[in-house]
C-alpha positions in Angstrom: -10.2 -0.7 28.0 -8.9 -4.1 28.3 -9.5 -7.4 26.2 -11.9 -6.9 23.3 -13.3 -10.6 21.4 -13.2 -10.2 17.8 -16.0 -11.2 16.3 -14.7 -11.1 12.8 -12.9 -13.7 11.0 -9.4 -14.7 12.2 -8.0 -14.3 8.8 -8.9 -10.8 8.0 -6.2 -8.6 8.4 -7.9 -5.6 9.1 -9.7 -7.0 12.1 -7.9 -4.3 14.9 -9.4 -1.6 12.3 -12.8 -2.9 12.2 -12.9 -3.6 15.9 -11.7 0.0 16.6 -14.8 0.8 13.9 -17.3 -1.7 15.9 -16.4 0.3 19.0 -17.1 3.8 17.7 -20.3 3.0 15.9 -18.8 3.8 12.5 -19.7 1.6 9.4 -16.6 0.2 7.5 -15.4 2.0 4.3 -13.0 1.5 2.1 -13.4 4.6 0.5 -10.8 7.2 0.0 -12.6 9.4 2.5 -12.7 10.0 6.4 -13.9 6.7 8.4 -15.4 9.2 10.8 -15.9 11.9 8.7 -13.4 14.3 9.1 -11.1 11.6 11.0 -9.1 8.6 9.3 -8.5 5.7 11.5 -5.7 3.5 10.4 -4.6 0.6 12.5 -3.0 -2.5 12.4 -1.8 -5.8 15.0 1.2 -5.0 17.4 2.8 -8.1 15.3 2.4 -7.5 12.2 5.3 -6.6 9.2 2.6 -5.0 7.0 2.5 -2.0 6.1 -0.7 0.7 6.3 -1.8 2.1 3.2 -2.6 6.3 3.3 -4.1 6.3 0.1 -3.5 5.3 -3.9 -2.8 8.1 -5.9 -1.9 7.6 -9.8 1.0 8.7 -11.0 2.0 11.3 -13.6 1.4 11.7 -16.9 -2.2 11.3 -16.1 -3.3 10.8 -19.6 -1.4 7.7 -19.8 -3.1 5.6 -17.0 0.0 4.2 -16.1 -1.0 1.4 -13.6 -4.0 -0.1 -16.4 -1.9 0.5 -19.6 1.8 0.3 -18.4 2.5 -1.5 -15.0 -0.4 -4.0 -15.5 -0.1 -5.4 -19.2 4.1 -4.8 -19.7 5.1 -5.3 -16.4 3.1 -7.5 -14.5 2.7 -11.1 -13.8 -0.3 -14.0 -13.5 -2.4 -13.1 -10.3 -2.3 -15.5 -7.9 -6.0 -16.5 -7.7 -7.9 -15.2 -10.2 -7.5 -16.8 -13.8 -7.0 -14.1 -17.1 -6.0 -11.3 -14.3 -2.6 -9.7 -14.2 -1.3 -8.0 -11.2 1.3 -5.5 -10.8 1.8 -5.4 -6.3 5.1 -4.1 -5.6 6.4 -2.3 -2.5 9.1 0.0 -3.5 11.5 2.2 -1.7 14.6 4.3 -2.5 17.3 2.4 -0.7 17.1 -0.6 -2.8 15.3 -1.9 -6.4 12.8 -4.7 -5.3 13.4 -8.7 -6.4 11.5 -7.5 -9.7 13.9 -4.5 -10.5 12.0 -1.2 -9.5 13.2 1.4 -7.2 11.6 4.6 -6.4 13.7 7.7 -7.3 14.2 10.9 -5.5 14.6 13.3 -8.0 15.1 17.0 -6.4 16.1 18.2 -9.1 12.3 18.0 -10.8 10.8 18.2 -7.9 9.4 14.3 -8.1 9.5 10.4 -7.6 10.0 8.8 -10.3 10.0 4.8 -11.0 12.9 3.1 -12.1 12.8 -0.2 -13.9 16.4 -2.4 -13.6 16.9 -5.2 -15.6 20.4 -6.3 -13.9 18.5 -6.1 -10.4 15.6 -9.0 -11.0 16.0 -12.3 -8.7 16.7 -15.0 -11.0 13.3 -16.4 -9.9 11.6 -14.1 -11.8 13.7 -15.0 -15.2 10.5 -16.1 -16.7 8.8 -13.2 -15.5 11.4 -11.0 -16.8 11.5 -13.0 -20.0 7.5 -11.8 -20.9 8.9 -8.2 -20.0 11.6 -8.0 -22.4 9.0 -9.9 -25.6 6.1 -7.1 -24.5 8.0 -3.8 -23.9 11.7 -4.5 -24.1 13.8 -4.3 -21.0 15.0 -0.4 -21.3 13.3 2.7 -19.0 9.4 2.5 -18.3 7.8 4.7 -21.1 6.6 7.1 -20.3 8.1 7.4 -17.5 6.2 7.4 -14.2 6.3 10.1 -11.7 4.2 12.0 -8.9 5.0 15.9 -8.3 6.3 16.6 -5.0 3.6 19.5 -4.3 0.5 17.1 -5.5 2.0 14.6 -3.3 1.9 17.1 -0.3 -1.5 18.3 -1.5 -2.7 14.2 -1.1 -1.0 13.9 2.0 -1.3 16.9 4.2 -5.3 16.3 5.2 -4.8 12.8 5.6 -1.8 13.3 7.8 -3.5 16.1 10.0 -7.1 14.2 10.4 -5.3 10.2 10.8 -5.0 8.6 13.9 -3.1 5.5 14.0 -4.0 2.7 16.2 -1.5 -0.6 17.6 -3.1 -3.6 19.3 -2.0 -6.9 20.5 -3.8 -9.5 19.8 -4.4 -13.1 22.6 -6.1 -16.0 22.5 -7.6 -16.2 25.8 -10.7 -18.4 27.2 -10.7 -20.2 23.6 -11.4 -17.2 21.8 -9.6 -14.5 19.7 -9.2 -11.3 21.7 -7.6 -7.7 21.3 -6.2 -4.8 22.9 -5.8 -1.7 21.9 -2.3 -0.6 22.9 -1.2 2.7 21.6 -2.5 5.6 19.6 -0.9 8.3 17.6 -2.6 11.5 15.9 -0.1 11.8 12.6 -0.4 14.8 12.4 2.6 14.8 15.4 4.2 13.3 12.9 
């Protein structure tokens, strides 16, 4: 296929994506349905360190909204750009609790993830951050705690994983102008 100009804005990350859309006639979404339909198109820049998100899925017990009423108002922090928000943007794993103390938790046991708040793991640069934690909620376990089930997870997961096809490019600046190619494609379902 070869070199492709973008034509959209240098600083949005999800150029490749809307390129690969521009290319295949389909009108951007950022819905939590198919791009194509019954297909999902996820892709990203050769480059890049970011990660690609499957989908947002709130986590158990429902009825408490966790992200509005927990994460958000106990745990979270100034947003960066817009004044009287709070924001609560945190990319967890299970190998290690992030600078802010949370760590996903494998519990087979139950059958779930759970999140784990640490007090002894926050980065002394969040002191004051940690400081607003401890005066709103205290700095014990998250109540209630949250969680997701493993079967709803698989449920969530299973068509987007089947119907996603995942898309590398590299990117050039060639002839004074911004272009891409599109590398390498995998259908996750080979996952």
């Amino acid at each position: 296929m070869g070199w492709i100009p973008r034509k959209r804005s240098k600083h949005n990350v999800g150029a490749v994506g809307n390129i690969l859309e521009d290319l295949m006639d389909i009108r951007e979404n950022n819905l939590p349905i198919a791009n194509a339909g019954t297909w999902e198109l996820k892709a990203q820049r050769y480059e890049t360190s970011s990660f690609v998100t499957l989908f947002h899925f709130e986590p158990w017990p429902r009825i408490a909204r966790i992200v509005p009423r927990v994460f958000l108002p106990k745990y979270g922090w100034p947003h960066a750009t817009e004044r009287n928000e709070m924001s609560f943007r945190v990319t967890m794993s299970g190998d290690r609790c992030t600078d802010r103390g949370f760590k996903v938790f494998v519990d087979r046991t139950q059958q779930r993830l759970r999140i784990d708040f640490d007090v002894t793991q926050v980065a002394s640069h969040h002191a004051g951050c940690l400081e607003q934690v401890r005066q709103r909620v205290g700095l014990g376990k998250i109540e209630p705690e949250p969680y997701w089930v493993f079967s709803e997870l698989e449920k969530k997961a299973r068509p987007k994983l089947q119907n996603s096809f995942y898309v590398i490019a590299k990117n050039t600046n060639r002839r004074r102008q911004r272009e891409v190619s599109l590398r390498q494609s995998l259908n996750a379902s080979e996952l």
